[in-house]
Backbone bond lengths (Angstrom), bond angles and torsions (degrees), N, CA, C in turn:
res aa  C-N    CA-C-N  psi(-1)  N-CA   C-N-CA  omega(-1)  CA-C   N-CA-C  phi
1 X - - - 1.446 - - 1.527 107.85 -
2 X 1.541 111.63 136.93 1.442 123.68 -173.57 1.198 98.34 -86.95
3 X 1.803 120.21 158.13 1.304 113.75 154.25 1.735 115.13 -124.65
4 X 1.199 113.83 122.56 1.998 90.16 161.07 1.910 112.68 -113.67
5 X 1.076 62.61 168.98 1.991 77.28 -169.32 1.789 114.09 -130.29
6 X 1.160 131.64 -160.41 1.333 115.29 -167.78 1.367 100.12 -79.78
7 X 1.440 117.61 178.82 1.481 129.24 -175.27 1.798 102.41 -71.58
8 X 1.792 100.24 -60.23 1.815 115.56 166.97 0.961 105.17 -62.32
9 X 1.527 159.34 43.87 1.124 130.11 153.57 1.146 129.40 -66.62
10 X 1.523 106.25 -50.31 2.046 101.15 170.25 1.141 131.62 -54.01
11 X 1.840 112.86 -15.78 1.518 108.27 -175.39 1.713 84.73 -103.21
12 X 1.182 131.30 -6.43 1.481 120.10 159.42 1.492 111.07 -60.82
13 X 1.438 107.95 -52.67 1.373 104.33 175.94 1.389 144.66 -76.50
14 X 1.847 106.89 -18.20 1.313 114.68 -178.07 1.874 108.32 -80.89
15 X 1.991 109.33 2.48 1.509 111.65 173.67 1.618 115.30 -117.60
16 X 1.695 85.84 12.76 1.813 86.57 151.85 1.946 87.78 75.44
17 X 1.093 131.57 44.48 1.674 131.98 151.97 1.187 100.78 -105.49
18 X 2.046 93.11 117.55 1.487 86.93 178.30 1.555 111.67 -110.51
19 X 1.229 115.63 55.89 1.172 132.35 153.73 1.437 113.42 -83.39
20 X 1.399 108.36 -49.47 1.759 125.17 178.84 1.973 92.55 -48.07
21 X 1.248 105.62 -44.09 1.469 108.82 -148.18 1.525 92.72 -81.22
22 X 1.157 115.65 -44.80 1.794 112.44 176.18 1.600 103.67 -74.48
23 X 1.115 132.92 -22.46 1.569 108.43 179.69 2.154 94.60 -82.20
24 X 1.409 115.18 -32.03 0.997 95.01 161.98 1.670 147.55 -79.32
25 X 1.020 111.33 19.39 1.297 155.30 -160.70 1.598 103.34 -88.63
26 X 1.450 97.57 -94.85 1.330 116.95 145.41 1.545 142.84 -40.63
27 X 1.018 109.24 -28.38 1.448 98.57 174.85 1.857 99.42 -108.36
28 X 1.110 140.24 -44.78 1.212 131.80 145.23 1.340 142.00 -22.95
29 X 1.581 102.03 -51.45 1.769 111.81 -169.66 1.516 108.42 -44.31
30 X 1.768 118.36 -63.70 1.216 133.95 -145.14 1.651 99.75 -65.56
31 X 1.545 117.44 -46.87 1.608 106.03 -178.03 1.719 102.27 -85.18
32 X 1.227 120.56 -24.49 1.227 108.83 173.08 1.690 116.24 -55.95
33 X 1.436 134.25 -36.05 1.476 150.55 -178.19 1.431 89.07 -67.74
34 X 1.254 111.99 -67.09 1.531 106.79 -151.93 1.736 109.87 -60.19
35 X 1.353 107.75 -17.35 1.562 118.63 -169.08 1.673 81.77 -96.28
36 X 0.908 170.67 -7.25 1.245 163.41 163.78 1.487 115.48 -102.53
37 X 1.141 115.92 -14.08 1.854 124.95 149.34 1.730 100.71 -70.19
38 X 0.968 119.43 -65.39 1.311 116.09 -165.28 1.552 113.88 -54.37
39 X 1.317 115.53 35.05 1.379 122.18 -166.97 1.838 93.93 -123.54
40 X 1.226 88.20 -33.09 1.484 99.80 -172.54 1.769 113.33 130.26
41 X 1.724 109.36 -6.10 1.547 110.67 174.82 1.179 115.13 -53.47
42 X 1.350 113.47 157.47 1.346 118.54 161.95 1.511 110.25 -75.07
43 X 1.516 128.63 169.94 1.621 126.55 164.62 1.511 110.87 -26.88
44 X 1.677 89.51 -80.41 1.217 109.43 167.57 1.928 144.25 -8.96
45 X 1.401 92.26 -75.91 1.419 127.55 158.66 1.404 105.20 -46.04
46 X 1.649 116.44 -66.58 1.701 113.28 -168.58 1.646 96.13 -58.77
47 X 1.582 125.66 -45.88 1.365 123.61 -161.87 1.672 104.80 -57.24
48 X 1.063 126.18 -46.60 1.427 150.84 158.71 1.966 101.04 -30.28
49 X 1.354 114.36 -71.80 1.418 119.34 165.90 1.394 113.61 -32.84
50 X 1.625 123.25 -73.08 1.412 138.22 171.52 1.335 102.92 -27.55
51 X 1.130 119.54 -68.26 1.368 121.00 -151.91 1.664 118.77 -80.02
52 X 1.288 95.84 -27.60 1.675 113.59 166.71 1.788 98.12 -66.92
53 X 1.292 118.60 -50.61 1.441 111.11 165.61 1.773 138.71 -54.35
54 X 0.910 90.44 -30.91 1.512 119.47 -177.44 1.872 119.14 -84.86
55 X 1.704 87.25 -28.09 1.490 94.13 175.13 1.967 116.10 -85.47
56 X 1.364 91.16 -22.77 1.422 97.87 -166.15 1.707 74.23 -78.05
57 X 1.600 134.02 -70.40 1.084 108.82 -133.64 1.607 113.23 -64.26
58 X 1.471 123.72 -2.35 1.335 133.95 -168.12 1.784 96.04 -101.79
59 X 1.160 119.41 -2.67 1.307 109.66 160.66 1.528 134.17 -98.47
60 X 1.658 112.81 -14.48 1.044 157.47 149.00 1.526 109.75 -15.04
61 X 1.629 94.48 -63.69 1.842 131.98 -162.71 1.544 98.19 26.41
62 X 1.192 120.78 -118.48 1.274 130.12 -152.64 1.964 102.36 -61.57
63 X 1.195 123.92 -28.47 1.374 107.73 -178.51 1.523 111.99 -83.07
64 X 1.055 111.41 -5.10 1.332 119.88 -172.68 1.848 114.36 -54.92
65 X 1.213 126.48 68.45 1.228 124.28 166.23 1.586 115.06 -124.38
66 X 1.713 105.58 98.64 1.283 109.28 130.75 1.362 144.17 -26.09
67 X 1.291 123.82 104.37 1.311 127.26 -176.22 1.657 115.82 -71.33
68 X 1.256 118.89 -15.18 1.320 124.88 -179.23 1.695 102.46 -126.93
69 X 1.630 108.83 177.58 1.254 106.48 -162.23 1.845 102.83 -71.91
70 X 1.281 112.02 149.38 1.859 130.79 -173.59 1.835 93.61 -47.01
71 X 1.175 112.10 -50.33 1.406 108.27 168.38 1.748 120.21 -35.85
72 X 1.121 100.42 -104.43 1.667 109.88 152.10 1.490 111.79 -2.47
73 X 1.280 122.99 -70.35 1.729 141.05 -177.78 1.960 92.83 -43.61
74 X 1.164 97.30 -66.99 1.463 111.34 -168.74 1.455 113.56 -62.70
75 X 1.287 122.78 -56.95 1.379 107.50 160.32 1.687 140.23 -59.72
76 X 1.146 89.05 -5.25 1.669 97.68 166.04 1.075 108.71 -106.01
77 X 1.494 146.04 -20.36 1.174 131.81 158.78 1.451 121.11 -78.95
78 X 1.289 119.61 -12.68 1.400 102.78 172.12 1.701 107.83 -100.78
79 X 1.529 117.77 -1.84 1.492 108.97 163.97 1.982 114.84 -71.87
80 X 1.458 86.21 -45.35 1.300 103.79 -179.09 2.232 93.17 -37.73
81 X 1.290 108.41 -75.26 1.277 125.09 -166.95 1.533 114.84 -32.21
82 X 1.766 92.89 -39.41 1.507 93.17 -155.48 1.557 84.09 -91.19
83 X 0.978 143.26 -46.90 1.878 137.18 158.29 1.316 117.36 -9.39
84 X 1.472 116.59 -66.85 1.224 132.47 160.87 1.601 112.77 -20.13
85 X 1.427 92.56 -77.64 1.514 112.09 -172.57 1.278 113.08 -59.08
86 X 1.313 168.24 -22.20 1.555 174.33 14.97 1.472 77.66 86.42
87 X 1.684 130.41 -98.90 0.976 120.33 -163.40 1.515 134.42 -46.13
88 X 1.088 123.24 -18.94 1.393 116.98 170.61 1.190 114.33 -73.50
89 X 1.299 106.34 144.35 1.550 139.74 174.48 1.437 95.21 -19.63
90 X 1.796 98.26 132.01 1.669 114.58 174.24 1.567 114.76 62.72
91 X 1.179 122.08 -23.00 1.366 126.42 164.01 1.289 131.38 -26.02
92 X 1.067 112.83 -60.92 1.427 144.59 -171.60 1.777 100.87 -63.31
93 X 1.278 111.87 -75.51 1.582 138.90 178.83 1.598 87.39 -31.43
94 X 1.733 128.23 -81.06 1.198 138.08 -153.65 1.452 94.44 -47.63
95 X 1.835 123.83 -76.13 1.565 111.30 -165.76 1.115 106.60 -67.31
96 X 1.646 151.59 0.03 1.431 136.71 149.73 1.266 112.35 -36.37
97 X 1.408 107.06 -58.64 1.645 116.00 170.48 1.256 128.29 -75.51
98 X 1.023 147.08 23.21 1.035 173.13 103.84 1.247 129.70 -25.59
99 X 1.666 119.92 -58.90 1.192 152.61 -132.99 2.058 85.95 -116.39
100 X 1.592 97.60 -42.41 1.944 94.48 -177.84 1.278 103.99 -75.27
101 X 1.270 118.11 -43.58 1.311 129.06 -175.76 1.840 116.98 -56.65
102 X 1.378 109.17 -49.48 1.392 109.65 146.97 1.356 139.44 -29.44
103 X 2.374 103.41 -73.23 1.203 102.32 169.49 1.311 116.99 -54.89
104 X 1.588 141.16 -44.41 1.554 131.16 171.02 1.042 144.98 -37.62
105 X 1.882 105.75 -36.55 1.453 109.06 164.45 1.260 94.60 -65.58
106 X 1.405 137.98 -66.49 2.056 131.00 -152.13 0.906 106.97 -22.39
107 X 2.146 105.08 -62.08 1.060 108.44 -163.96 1.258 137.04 -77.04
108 X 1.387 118.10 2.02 1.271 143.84 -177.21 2.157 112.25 -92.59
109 X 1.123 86.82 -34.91 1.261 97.34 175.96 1.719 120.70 -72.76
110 X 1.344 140.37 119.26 1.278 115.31 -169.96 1.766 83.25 -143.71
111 X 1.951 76.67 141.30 1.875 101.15 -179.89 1.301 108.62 -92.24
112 X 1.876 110.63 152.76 1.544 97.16 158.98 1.527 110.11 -77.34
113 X 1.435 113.38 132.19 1.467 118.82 -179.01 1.339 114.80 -76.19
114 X 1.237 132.36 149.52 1.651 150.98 -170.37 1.659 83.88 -109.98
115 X 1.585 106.82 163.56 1.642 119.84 -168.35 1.496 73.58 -91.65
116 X 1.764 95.20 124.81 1.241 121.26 141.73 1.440 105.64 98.84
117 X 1.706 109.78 -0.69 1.737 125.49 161.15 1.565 96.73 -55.15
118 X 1.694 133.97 -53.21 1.028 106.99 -139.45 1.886 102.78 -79.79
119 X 1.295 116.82 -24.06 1.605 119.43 -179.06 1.539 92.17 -67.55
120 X 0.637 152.49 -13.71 1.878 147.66 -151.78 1.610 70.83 -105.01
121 X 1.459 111.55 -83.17 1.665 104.86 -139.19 2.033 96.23 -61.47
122 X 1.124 117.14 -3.95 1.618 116.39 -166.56 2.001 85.21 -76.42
123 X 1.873 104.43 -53.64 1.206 91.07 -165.20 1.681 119.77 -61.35
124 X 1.330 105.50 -41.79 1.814 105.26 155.93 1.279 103.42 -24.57
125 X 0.836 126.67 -104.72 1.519 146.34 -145.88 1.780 90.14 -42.01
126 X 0.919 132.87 -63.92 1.489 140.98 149.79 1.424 109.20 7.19
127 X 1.191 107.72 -65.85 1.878 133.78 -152.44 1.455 85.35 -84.42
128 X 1.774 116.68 -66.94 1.426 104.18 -167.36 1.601 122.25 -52.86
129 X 1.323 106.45 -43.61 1.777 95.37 157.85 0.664 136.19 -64.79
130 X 1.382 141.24 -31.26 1.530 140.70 152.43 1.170 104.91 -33.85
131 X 1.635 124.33 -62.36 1.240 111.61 179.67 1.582 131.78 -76.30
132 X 1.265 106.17 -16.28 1.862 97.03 155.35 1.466 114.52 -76.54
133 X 1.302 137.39 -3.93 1.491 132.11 -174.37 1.780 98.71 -87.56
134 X 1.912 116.82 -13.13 1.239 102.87 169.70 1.618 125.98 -72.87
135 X 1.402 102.26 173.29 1.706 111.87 173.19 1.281 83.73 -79.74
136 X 1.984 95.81 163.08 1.411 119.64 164.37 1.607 108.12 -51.18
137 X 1.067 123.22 -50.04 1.293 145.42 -177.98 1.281 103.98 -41.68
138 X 1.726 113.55 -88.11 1.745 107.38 172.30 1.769 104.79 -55.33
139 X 1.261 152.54 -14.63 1.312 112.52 -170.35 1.704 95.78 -99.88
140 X 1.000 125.82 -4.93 1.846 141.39 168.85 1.694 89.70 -52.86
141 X 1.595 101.43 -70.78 1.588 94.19 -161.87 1.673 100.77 -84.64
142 X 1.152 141.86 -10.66 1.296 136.88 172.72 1.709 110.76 -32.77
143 X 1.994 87.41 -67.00 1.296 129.33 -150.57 2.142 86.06 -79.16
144 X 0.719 139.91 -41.23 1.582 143.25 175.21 1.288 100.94 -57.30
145 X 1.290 122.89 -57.26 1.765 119.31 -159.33 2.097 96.88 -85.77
146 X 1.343 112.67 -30.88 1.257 111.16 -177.10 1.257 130.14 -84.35
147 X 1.509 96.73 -50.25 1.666 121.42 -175.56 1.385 98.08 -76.67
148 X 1.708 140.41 -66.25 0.790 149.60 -117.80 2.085 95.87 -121.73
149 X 1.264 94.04 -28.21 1.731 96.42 178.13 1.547 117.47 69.89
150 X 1.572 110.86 22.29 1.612 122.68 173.87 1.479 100.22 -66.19
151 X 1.494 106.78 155.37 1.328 111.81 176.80 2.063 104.55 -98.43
152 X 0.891 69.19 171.81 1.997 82.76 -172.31 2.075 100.61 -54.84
153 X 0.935 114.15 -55.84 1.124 115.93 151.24 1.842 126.32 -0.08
154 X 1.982 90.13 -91.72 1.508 106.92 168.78 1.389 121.58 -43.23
155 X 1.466 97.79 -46.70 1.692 120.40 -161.69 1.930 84.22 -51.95
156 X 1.539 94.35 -70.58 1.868 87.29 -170.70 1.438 136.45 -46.38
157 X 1.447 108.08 -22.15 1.198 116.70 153.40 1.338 137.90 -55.13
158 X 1.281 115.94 -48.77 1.428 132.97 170.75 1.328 110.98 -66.41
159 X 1.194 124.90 -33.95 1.248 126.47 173.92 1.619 122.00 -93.05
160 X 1.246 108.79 -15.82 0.918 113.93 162.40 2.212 106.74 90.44
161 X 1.141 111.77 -5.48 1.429 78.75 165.77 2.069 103.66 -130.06
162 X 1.047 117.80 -163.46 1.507 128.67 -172.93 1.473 121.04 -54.90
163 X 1.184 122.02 161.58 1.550 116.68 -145.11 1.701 84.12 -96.93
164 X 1.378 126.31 -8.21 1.694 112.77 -172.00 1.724 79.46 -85.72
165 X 1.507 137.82 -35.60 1.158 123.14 -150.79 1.547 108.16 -84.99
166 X 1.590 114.17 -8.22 1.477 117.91 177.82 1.768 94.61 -71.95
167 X 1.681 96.30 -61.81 1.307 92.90 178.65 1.485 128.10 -37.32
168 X 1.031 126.33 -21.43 1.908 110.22 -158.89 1.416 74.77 -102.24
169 X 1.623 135.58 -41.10 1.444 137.33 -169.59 1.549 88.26 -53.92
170 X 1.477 132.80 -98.74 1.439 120.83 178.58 1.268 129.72 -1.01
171 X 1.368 114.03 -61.98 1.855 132.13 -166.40 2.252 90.10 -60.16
172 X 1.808 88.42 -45.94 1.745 82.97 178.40 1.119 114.74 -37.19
173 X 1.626 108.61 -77.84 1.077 131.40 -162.01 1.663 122.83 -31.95
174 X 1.993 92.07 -57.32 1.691 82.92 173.31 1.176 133.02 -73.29
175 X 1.343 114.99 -14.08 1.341 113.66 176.12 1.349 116.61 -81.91
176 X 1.167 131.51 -14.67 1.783 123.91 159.34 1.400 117.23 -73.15
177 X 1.895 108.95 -33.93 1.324 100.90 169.35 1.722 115.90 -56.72
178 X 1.649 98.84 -49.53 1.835 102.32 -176.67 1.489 108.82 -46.11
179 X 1.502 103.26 -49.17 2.034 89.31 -170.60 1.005 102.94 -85.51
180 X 1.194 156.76 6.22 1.937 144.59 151.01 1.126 91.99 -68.57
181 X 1.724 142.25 -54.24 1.308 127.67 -163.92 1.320 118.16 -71.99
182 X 1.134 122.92 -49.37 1.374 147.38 157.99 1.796 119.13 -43.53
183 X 0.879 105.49 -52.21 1.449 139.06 173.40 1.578 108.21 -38.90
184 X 1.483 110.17 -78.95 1.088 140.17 -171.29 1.358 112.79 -74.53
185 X 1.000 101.83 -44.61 1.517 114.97 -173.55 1.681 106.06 -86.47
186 X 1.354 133.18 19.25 1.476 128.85 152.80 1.368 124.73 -99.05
């Protein structure tokens, strides 16, 4: 999910109106969280990210200029954040456990199947490994161009290198997803 906000917002924000800062607040927070869940945060945790983001940029005030659009700015600072956070000490260990504890309930849980639920939920299950067999890297820009609906553009920004290099990164991406799905599924 995209967000836009006023045209002045940064010079709303670099003079300390925190009206600017609560309409950006709000219209930001919700895809900003969800792009910081998709890391593996909890609600919680990502809201924690946001706001650690949100505090620096309101401390900033007047130097605060983004060179690219506040969007862009914001999604790279809260990937940046949630990167951070994974890497620190014990991090890692906790959503391991997390992550088993998850897969155990799924698999523990069983639906009555509808004709033709069980190939659907096989190809899921398909996709979700495909998509844990990515790097942080491809599921960063996966989750930006898919989840988030950035254009190739943004994506390179946030990631930091050239918009042909998102591209060939993309072209990767689907094609490991296609042959795990494809793959597996013959």
């Amino acid at each position: 999910m995209r967000f836009s906000v006023s045209a002045n917002i940064v010079e709303r924000i670099r003079r300390r109106d925190e009206a600017a800062f609560n309409e950006l607040l709000a219209v930001a927070g919700p895809p900003l969280i969800g792009f910081a869940m998709s890391y593996g945060h909890s609600y919680d945790d990502a809201e924690d990210l946001l706001q650690g983001v949100l505090v620096g940029v309101w401390r900033m005030g007047e130097r605060f200029a983004p060179t690219v659009s506040i969007e862009a700015y914001l999604f790279s600072a809260v990937r940046n954040a949630a990167v951070r956070a994974i890497r620190t000490a014990g991090t890692q260990e906790r959503y391991a456990r997390r992550y088993a504890a998850d897969a155990a309930i799924e698999q523990s849980v069983s639906m009555p199947a509808f004709p033709g639920e069980s190939d659907r939920a096989d190809e899921l299950a398909r996709l979700r490994q495909s998509l844990d067999a990515l790097t942080e890297h491809q599921r960063t820009a996966f989750t930006l161009r898919y989840g988030q609906e950035m254009t190739i553009a943004e994506i390179a920004h946030v990631l930091g290198i050239t918009p042909k290099g998102v591209e060939r990164l993309m072209t990767r991406i689907n094609k490991l997803i296609r042959d795990q799905i494809v793959g597996d599924g013959s």
